[in-house]
N, C-alpha and C positions, 0 to 999 in steps of 0.2 A: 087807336091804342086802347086796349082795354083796361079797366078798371081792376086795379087790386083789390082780393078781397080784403077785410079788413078785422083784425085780432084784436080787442079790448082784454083788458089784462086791470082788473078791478083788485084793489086792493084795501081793505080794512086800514085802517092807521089808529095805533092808541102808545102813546109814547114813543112816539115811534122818532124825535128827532136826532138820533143819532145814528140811525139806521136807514133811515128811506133814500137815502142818498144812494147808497149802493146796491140797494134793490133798485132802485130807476136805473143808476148803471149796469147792471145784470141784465135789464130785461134790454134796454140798449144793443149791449153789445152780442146777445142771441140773436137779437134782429137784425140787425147789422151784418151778419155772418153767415149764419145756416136756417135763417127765413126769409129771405129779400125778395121771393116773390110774394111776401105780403106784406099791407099795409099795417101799421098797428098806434092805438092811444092804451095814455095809460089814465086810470081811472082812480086817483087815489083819495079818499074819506074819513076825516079826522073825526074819529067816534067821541067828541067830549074830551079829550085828553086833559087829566088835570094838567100836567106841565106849564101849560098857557105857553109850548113852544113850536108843539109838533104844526099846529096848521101853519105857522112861518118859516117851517123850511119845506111844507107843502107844497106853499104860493112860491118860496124859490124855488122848487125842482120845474115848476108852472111855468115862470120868468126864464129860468133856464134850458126849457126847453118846449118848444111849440106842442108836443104829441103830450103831454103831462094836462089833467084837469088838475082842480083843487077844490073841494066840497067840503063843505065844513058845518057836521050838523049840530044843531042847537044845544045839546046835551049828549051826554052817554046814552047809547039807543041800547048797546050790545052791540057785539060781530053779526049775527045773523042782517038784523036791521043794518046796518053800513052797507053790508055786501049788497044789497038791497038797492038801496041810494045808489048804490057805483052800479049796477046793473043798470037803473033804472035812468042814468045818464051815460049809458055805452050806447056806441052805436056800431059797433062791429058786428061783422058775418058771425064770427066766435067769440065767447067770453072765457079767458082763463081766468081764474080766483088764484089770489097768490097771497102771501103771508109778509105783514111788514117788517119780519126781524130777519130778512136774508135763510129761510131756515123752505122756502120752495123753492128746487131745483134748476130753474130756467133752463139750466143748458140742457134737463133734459127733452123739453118742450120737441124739439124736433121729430124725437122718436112719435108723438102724439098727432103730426099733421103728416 
């Protein structure tokens, strides 16, 4: 059997705890649907968020679901730096960049592969 190839899907995080939940279900359920011949992780990085909330419901969408990392860097680096970080721990054939407030399209993702 051969090996799928495999989609990283990096995402920035800054306030992000009331929202990444349903970006992780978004990109879920694209994959789940009209990409199942590929693999995919999701790569999400809490840029400093003052809240002191967002990397705890990072580590649960992590605990929640095996294809979820959770990185959490030291300080506010910036978006560019984050993306960065989540790049630099994907491991996918492809990387899509997505936005943590639900506002990148997932489902159109398909048109893209």
């Amino acid at each position: 059997m051969m090996k799928k190839e495999l989609i990283s899907f990096v995402i920035p995080c800054y306030n992000s705890t009331n929202t990444i939940s349903s970006v992780v279900d978004d990109i879920d359920k694209v994959m789940s649907k009209a990409l199942v011949s590929y693999d995919y992780e999701i790569v999400l990085v809490n840029d400093g968020s003052p809240d002191g909330t967002t990397f705890e419901a990072l580590k649960k969408e992590a605990i929640k679901n095996h294809k979820v990392k959770a990185i959490n860097l030291a300080r506010n680096f910036g978006q560019p730096s984050a993306v960065m970080a989540a790049i630099n721990n994907a491991k996918g054939d492809y990387i899509v960049c997505g936005d943590d407030d639900g506002q990148t399209p997932f489902e159109e993702l398909p048109k893209l592969f």
